[in-house]
N, C-alpha and C positions, 0 to 999 in steps of 0.2 A: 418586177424586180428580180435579178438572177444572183443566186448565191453561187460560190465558187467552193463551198467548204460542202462536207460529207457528214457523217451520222457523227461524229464524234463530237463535234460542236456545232450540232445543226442546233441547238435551245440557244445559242450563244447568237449564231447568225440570223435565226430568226427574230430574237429578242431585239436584234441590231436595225432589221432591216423595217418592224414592226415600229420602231420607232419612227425611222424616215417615213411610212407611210402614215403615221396619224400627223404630219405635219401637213398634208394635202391638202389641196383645197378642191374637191368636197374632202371629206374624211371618209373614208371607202368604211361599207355598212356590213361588208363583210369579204374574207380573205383565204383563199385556198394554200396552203402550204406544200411543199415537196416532199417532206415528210413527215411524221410524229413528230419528233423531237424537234423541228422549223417552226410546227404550231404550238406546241409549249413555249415556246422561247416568246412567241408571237402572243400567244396568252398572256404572260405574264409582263410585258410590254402595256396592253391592252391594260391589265389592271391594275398597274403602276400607274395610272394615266386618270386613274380614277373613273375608267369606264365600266359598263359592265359588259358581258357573256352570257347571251346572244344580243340585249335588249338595246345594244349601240351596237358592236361589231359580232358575228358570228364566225367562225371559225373551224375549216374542215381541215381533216390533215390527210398522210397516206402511207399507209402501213397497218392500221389497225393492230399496234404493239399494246403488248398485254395490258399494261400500263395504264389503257385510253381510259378506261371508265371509273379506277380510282383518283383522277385528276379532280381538284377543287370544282372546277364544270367539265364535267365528264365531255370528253374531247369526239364530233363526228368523225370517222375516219373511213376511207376508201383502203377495204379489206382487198387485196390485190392476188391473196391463196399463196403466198409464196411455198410452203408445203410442196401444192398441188404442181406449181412453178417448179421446184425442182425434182420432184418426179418424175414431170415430163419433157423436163432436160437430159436427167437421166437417162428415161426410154429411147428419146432420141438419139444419145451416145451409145448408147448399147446396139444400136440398131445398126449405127453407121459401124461400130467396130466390125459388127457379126457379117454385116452385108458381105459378099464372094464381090461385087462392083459397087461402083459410087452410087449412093443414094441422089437422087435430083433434092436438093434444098424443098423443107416442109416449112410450114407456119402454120404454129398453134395458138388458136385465141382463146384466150382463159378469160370469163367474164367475170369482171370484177364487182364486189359488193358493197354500197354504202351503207355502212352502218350507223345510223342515227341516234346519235344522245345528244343532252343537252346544247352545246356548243352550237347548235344551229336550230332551234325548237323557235317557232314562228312567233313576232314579236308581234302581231296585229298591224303590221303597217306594209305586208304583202312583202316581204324582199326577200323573206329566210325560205327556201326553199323544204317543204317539209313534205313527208309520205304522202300525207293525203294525196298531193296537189300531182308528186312523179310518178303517183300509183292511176292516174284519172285516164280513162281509154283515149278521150282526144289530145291528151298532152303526149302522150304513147306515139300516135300516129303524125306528131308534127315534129317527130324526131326521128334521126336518120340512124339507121341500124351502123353500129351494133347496139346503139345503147336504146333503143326502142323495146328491149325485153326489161321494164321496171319493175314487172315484177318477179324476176328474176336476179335482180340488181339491191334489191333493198333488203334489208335486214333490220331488227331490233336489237338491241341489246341493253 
């Protein structure tokens, strides 16, 4: 499902669109959002519905906004470094002013971190994706770089 709205009512648009999907048939067991504030919306959808978090739907979001882990089920989030993100927007703008000629076009990959709390903590029925399982050497190798560094990728909090 594609939302058209931004950070500012992304709980609004999430909350919106969480609803149209618990009307599916199956009922999806669990839901990646585009951002923080998409999966609170999406949260709280979920628990107007009378379901619970994780033990019917799970829910990861992306941002990793301060916010994740005081939530009623502390929110999984894909910590993206934005910090780090614009430091090295920065370096690269300083770079290209400094350069005496054009720089040739760089790309930098910033690997990004899951951070695991509740909202996705394994319900016993194998769906919820949890450390154990991202951290496991043959799960590693049947996945395609760049995200084959899991343990570089995951986080506690």
């Amino acid at each position: 499902m594609t939302l058209s709205t931004g950070d500012v009512v992304g709980h609004i648009a999430g909350f919106h669109a969480m609803k149209k999907l618990l009307t599916a048939q199956p009922c999806p067991d669990g839901v990646f959002c585009y951002n923080d504030p998409a999966a609170v919306g999406a949260m709280q959808a979920i628990l107007e519905a009378g379901l619970k978090i994780p033990e019917d739907i799970a829910v990861v979001g992306c941002g990793n906004l301060p916010y994740s882990s005081y939530l009623r089920v502390p929110l999984t989030s894909v910590d993206q470094g934005s910090y780090r993100l614009g430091e090295e927007a920065a370096r690269l703008a300083l770079a290209n002013i400094h350069a005496k000629k054009a720089l040739r076009p760089k790309s930098v990959l910033l690997t990004p971190k899951l951070v695991v709390r509740q909202s996705t903590q394994a319900t016993g029925n194998g769906v919820i994706v949890a450390p154990e399982i991202a951290s496991d050497a043959g799960y590693r190798r049947s996945m395609k770089p760049p995200y084959a560094k899991t343990d570089d990728v995951i986080a506690r909090s």
